[in-house]
KOLTORKE-509850 format. One record per residue (C-alpha): chain; residue in three letters; residue number from 0; x negated, y negated, z. Coordinates in pm, 1 decimal, padded with zeros to 6 digits. Each point is the difference from the previous one (the first is absolute). Layout:
% KOLTORKE-509850
<drenba unit="A" code="ALA" pos="NUM" c1="X" c2="Y" c3="Z"/>
...
% end
This chain:
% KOLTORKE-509850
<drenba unit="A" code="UNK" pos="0" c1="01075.7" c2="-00045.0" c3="-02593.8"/>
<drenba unit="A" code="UNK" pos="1" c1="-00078.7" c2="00248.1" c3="00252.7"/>
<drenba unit="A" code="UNK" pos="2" c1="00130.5" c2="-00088.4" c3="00388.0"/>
<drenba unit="A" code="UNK" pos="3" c1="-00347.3" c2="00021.6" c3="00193.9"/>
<drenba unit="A" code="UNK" pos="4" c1="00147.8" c2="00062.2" c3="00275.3"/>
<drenba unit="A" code="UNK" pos="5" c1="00293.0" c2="00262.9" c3="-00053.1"/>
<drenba unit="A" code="UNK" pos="6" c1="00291.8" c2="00016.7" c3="00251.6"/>
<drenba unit="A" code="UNK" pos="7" c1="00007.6" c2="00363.8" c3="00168.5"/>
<drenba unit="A" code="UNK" pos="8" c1="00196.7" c2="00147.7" c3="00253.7"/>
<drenba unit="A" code="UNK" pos="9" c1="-00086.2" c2="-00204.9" c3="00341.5"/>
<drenba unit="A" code="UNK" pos="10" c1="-00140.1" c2="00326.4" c3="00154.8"/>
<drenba unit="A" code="UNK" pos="11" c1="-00235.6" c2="00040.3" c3="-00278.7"/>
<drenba unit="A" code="UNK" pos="12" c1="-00140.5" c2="-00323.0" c3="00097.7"/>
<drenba unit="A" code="UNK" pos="13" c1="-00350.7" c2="-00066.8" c3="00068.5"/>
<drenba unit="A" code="UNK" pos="14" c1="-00072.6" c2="-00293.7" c3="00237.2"/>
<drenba unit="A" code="UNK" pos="15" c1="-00455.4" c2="-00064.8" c3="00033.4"/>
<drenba unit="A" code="UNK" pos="16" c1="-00109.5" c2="-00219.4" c3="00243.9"/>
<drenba unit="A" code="UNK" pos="17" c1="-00408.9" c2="-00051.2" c3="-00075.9"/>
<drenba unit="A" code="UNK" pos="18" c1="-00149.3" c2="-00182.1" c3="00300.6"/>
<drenba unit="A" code="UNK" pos="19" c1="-00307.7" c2="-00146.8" c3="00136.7"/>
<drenba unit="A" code="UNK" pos="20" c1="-00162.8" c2="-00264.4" c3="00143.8"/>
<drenba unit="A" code="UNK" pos="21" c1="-00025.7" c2="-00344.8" c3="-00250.5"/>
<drenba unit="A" code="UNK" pos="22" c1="-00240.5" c2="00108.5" c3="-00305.3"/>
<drenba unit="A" code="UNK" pos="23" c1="-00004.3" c2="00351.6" c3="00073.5"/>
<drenba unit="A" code="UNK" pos="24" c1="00118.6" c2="00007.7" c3="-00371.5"/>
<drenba unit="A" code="UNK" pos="25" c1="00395.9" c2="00074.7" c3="00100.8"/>
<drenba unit="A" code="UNK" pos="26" c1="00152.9" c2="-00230.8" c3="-00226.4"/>
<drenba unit="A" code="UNK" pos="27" c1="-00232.5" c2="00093.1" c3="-00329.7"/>
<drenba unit="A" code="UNK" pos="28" c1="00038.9" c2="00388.6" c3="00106.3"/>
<drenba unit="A" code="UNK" pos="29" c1="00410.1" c2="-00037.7" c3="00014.8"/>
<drenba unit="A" code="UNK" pos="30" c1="00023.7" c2="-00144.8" c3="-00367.0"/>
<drenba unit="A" code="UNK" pos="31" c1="-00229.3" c2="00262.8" c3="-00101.5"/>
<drenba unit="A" code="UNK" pos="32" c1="00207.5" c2="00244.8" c3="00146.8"/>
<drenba unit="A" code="UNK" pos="33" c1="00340.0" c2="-00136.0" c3="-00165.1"/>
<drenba unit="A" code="UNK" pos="34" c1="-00197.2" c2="-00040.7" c3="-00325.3"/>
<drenba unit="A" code="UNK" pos="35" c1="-00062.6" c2="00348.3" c3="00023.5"/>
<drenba unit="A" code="UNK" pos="36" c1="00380.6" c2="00108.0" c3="00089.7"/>
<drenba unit="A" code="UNK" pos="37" c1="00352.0" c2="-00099.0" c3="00007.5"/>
<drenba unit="A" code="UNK" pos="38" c1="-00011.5" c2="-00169.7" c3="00333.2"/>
<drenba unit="A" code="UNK" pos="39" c1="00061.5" c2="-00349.5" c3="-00002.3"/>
<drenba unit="A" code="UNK" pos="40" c1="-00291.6" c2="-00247.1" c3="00185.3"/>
<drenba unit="A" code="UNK" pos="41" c1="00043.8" c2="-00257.6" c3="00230.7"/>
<drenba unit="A" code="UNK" pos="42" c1="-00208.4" c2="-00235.3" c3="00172.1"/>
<drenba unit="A" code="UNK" pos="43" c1="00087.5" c2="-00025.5" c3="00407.6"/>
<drenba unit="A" code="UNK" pos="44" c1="-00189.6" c2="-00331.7" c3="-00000.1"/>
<drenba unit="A" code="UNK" pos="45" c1="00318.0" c2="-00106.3" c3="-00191.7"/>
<drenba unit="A" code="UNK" pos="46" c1="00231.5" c2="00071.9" c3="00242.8"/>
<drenba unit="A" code="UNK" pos="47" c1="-00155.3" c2="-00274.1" c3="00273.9"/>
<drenba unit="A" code="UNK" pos="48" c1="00177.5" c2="-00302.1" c3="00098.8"/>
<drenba unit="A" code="UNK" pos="49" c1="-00231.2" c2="-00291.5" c3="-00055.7"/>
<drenba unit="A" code="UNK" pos="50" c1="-00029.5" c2="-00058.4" c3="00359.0"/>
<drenba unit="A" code="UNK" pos="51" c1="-00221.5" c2="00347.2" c3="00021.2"/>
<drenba unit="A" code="UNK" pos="52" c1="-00205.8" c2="-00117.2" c3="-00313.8"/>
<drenba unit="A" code="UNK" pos="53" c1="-00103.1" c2="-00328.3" c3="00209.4"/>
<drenba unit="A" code="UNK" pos="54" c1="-00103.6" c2="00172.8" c3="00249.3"/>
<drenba unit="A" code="UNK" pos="55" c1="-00195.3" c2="00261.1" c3="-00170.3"/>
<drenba unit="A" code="UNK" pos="56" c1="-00158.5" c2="-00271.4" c3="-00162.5"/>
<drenba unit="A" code="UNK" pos="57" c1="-00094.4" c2="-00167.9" c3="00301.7"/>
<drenba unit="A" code="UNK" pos="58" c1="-00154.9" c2="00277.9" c3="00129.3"/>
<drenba unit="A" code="UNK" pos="59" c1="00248.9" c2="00013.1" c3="00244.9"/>
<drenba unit="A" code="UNK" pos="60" c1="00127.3" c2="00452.0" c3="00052.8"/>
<drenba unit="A" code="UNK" pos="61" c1="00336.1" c2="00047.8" c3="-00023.3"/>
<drenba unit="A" code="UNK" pos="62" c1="00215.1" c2="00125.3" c3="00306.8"/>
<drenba unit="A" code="UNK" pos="63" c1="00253.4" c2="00306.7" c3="-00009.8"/>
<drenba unit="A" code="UNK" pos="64" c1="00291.9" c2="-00241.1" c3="-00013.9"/>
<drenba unit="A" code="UNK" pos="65" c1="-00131.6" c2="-00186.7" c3="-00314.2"/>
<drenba unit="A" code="UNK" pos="66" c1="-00057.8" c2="00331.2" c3="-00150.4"/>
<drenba unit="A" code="UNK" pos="67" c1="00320.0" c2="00131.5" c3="00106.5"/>
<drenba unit="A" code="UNK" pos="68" c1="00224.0" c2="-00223.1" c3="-00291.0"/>
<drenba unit="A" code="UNK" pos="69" c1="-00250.2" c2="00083.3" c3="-00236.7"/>
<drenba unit="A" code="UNK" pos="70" c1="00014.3" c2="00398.2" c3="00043.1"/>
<drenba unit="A" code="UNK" pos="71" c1="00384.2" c2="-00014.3" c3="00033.6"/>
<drenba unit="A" code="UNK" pos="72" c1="00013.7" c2="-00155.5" c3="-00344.2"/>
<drenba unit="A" code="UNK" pos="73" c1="-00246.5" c2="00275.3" c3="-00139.3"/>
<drenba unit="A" code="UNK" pos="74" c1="00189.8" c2="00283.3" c3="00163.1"/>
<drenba unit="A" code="UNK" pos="75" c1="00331.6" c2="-00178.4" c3="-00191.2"/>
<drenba unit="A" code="UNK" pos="76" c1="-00194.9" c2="00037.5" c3="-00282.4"/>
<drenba unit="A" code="UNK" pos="77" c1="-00059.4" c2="00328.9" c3="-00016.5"/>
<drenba unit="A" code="UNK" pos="78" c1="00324.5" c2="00102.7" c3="00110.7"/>
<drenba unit="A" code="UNK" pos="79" c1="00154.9" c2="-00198.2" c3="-00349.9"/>
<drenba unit="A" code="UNK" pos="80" c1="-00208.0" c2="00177.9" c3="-00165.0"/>
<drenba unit="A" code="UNK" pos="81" c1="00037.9" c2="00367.0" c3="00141.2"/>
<drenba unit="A" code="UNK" pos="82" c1="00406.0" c2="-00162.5" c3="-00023.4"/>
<drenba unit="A" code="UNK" pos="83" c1="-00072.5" c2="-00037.4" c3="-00378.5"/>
<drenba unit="A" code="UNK" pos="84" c1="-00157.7" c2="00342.1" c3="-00035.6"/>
<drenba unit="A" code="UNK" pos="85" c1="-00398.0" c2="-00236.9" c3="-00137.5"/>
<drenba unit="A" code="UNK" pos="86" c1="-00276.7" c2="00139.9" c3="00168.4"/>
<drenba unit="A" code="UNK" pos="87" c1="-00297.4" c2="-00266.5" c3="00173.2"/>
<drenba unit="A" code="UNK" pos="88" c1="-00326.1" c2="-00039.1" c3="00053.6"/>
<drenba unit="A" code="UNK" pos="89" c1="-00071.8" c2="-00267.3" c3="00232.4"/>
<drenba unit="A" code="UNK" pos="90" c1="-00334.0" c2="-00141.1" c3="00140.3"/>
<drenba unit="A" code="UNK" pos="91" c1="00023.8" c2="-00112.2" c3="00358.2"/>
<drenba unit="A" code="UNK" pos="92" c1="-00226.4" c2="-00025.8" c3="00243.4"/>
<drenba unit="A" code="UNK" pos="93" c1="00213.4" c2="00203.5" c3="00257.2"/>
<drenba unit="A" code="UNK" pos="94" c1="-00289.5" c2="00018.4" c3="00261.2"/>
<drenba unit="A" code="UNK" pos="95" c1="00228.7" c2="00112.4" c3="00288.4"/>
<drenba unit="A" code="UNK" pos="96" c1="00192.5" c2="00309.5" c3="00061.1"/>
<drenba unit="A" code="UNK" pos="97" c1="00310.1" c2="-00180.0" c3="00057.7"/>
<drenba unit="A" code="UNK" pos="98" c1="-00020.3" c2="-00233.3" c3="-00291.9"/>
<drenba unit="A" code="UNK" pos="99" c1="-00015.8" c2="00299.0" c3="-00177.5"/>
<drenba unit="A" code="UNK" pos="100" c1="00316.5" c2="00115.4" c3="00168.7"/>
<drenba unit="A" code="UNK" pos="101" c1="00204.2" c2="-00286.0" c3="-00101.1"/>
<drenba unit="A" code="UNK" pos="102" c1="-00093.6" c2="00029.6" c3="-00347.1"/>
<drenba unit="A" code="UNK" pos="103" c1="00091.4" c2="00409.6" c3="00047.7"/>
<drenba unit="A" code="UNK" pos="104" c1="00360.3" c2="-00122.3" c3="00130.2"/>
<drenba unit="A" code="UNK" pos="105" c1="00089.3" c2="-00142.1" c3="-00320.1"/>
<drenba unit="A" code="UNK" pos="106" c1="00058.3" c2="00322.3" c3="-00208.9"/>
<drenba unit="A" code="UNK" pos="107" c1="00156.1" c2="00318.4" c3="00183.8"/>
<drenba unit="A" code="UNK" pos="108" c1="-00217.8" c2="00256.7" c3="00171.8"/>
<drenba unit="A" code="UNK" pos="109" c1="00052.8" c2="00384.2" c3="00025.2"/>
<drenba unit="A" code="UNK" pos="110" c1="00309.0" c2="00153.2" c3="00144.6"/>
<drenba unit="A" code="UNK" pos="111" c1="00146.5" c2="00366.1" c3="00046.5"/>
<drenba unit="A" code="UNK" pos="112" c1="00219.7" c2="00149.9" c3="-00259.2"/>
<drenba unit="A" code="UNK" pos="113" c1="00194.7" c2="00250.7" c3="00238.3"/>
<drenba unit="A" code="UNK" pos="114" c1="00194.1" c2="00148.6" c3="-00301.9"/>
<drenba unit="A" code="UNK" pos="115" c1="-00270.5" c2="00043.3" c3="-00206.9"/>
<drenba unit="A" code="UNK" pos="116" c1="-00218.6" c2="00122.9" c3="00284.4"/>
<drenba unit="A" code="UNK" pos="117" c1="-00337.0" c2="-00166.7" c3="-00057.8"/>
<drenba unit="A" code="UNK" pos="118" c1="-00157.9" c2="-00334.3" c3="00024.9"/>
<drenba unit="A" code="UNK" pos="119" c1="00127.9" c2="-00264.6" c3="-00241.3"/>
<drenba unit="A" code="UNK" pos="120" c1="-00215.0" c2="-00289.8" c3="-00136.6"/>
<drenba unit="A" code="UNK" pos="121" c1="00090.8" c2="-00335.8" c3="-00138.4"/>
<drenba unit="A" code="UNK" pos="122" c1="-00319.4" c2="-00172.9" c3="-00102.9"/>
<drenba unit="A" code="UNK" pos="123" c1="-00207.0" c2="-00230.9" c3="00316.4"/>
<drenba unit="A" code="UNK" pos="124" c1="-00262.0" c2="-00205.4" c3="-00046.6"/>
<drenba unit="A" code="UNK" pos="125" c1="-00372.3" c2="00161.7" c3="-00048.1"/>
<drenba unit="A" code="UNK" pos="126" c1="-00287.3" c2="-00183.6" c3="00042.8"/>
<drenba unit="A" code="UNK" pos="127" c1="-00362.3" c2="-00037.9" c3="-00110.6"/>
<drenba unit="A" code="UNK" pos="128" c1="-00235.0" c2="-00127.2" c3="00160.4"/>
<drenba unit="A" code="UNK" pos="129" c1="-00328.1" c2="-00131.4" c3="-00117.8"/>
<drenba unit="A" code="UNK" pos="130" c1="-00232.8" c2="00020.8" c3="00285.0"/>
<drenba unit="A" code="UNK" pos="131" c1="-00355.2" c2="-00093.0" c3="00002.7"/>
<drenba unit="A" code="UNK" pos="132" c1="-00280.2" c2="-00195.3" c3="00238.2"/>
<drenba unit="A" code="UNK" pos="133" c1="00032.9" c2="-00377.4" c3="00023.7"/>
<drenba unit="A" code="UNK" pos="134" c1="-00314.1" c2="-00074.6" c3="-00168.0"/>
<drenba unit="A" code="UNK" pos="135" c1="00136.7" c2="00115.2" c3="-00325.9"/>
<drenba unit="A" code="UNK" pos="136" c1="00307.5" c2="-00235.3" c3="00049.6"/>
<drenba unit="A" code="UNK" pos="137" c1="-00182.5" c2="-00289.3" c3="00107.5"/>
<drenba unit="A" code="UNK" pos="138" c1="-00198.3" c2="-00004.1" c3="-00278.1"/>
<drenba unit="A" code="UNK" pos="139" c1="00288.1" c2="00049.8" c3="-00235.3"/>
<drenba unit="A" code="UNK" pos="140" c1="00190.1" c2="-00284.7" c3="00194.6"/>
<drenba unit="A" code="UNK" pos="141" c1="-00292.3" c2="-00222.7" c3="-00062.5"/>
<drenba unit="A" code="UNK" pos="142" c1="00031.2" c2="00058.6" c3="-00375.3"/>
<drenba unit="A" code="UNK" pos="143" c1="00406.0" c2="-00058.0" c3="00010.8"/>
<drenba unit="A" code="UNK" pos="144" c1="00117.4" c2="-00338.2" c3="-00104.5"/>
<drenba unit="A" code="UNK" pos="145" c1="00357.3" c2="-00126.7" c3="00054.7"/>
<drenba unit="A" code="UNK" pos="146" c1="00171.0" c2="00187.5" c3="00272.8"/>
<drenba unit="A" code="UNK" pos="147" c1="00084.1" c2="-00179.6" c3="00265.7"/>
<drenba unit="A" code="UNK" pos="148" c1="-00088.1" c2="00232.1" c3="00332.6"/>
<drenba unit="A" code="UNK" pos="149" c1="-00319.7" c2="-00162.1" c3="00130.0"/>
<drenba unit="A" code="UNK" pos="150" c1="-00298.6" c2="00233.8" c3="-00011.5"/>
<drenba unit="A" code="UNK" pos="151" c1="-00049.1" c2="-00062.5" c3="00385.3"/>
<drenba unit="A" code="UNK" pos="152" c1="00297.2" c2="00224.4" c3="00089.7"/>
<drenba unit="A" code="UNK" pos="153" c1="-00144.3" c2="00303.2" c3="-00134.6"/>
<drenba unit="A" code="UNK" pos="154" c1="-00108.5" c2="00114.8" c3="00286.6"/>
<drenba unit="A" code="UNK" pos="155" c1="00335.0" c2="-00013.8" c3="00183.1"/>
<drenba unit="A" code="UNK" pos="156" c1="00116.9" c2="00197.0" c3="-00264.6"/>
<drenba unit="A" code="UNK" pos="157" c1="-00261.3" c2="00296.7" c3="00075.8"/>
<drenba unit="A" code="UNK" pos="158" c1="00129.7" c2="-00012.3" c3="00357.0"/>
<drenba unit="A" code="UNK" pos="159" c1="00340.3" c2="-00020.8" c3="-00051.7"/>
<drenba unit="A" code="UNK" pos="160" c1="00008.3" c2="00278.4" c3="-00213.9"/>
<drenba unit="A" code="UNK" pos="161" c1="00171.5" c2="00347.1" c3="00102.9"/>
<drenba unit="A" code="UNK" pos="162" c1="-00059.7" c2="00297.0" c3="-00238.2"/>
<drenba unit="A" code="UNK" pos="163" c1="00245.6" c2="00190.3" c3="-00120.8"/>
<drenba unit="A" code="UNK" pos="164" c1="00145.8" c2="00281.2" c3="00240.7"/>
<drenba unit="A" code="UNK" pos="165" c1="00017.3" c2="00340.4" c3="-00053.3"/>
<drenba unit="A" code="UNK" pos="166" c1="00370.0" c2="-00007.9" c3="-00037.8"/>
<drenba unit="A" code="UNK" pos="167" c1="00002.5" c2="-00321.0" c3="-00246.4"/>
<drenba unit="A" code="UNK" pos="168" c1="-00000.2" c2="00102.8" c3="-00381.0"/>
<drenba unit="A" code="UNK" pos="169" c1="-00260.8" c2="-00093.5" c3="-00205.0"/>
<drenba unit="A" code="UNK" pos="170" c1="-00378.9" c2="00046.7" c3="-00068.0"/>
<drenba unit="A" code="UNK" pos="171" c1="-00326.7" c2="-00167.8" c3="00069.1"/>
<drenba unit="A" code="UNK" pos="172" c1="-00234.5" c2="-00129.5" c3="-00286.6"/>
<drenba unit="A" code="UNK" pos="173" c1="-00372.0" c2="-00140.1" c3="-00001.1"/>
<drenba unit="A" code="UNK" pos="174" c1="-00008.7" c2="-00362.3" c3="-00077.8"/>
<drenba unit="A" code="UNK" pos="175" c1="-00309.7" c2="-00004.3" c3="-00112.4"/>
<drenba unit="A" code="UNK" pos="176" c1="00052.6" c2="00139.1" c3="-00349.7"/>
<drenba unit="A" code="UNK" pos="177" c1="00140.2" c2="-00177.3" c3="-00353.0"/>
<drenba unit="A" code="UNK" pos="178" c1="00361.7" c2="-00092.9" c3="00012.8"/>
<drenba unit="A" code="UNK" pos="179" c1="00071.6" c2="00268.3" c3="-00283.3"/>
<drenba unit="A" code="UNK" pos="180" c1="-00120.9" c2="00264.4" c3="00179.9"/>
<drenba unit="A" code="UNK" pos="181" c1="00161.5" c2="-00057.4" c3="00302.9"/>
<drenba unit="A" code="UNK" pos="182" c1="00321.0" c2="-00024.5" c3="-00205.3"/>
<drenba unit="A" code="UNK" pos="183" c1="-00047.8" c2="00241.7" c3="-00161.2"/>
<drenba unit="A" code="UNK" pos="184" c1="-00083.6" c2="00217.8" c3="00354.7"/>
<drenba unit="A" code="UNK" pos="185" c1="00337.1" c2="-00158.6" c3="00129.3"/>
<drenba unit="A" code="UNK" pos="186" c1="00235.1" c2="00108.2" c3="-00306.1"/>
<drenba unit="A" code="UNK" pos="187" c1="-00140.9" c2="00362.5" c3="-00021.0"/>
<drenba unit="A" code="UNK" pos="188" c1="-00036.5" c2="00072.4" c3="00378.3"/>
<drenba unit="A" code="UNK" pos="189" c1="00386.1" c2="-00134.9" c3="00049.6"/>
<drenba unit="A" code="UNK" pos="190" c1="00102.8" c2="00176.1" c3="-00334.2"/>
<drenba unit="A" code="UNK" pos="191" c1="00133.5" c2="-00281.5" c3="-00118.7"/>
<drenba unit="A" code="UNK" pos="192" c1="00169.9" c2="-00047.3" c3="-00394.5"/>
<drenba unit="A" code="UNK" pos="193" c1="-00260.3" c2="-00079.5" c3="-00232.3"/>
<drenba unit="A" code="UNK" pos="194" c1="00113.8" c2="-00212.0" c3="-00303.1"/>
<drenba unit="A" code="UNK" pos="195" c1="-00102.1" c2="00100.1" c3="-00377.8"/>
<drenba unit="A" code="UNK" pos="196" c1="-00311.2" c2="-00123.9" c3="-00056.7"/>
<drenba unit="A" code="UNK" pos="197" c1="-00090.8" c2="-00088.9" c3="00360.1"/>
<drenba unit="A" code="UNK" pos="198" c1="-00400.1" c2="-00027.0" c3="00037.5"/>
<drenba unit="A" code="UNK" pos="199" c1="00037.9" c2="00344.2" c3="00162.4"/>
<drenba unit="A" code="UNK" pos="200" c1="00132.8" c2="00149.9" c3="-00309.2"/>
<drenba unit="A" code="UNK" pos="201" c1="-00179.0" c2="-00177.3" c3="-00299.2"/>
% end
């Protein structure tokens, strides 16, 4: 049987990050993605202690420091992976620049190749971001059944959210379409390896 997720070279890795606010369609967009791709998917929401689940639950917003464990043992992730030469997609919510960072420290970044005279790459972390006006999320949210963020911490999320900087790699998609197509917008914008058969390529 056919490895879905072939080993390559580490710097051939690819390492997606799709982010958004809760129900901006991150989570159904990322399996999409690796469905479409070699990239294995994971879930950040599965990579909270249970402390940060109560409180989500609760309604309570989480503070750097209880986010700080959490993105640690995402960037770890990635880095075992980009280690094992498997590509990722993840979704996260990664609302702030420097959460975004942290996740970014866990594979290596670009450095200078003096011999070879040019810039040398091993693969970072790009990310997409589905962006798109709160209405459209609320009502999503209000559709959603079992997650356990509170709906009444939405609106944090709008405000805590920094877009991504000009220097940060990755690219912006509208929320407001079908999962598919923004998928399918994320794997060919980002050039990303289809699979035979992908929806794509039927």
């Amino acid at each position: 049987m056919t490895d879905p997720h072939p080993a390559v070279d580490p710097a051939d890795t690819r390492h997606i990050v799709v982010m958004g606010v809760s129900s901006s369609g991150k989570s159904t967009v990322a399996e999409a993605i690796a469905e479409r791709t070699t990239l294995e998917y994971a879930d950040a929401d599965d990579f909270h202690p249970q402390s940060n689940i109560d409180k989500l639950s609760n309604g309570v917003q989480l503070t750097d420091a209880d986010r700080a464990p959490w993105l640690r043992a995402l960037a770890q992730f990635i880095d075992d992976k980009h280690d094992a030469g498997v590509s990722t997609v993840i979704a996260c919510s990664a609302l702030k620049r420097s959460y975004r960072d942290t996740l970014r420290s866990g594979v290596p970044e670009a450095f200078e190749d003096p011999a070879a005279g040019r810039l040398e790459r091993e693969r970072g972390v790009e990310i997409v971001h589905l962006d798109g006006p709160i209405e459209v999320v609320r009502a999503r949210m209000d559709q959603r059944q079992g997650h356990f963020m509170a709906k009444d911490l939405l609106q944090s999320q709008y405000d805590e959210l920094e877009p991504l900087g000009p220097d940060e790699p990755g690219i912006v998609i509208d929320l407001t379409q079908e999962a598919d197509a923004m998928a399918d917008e994320a794997v060919d914008r980002l050039d990303l390896p289809r699979v035979n058969g992908s929806p794509a390529e039927r």
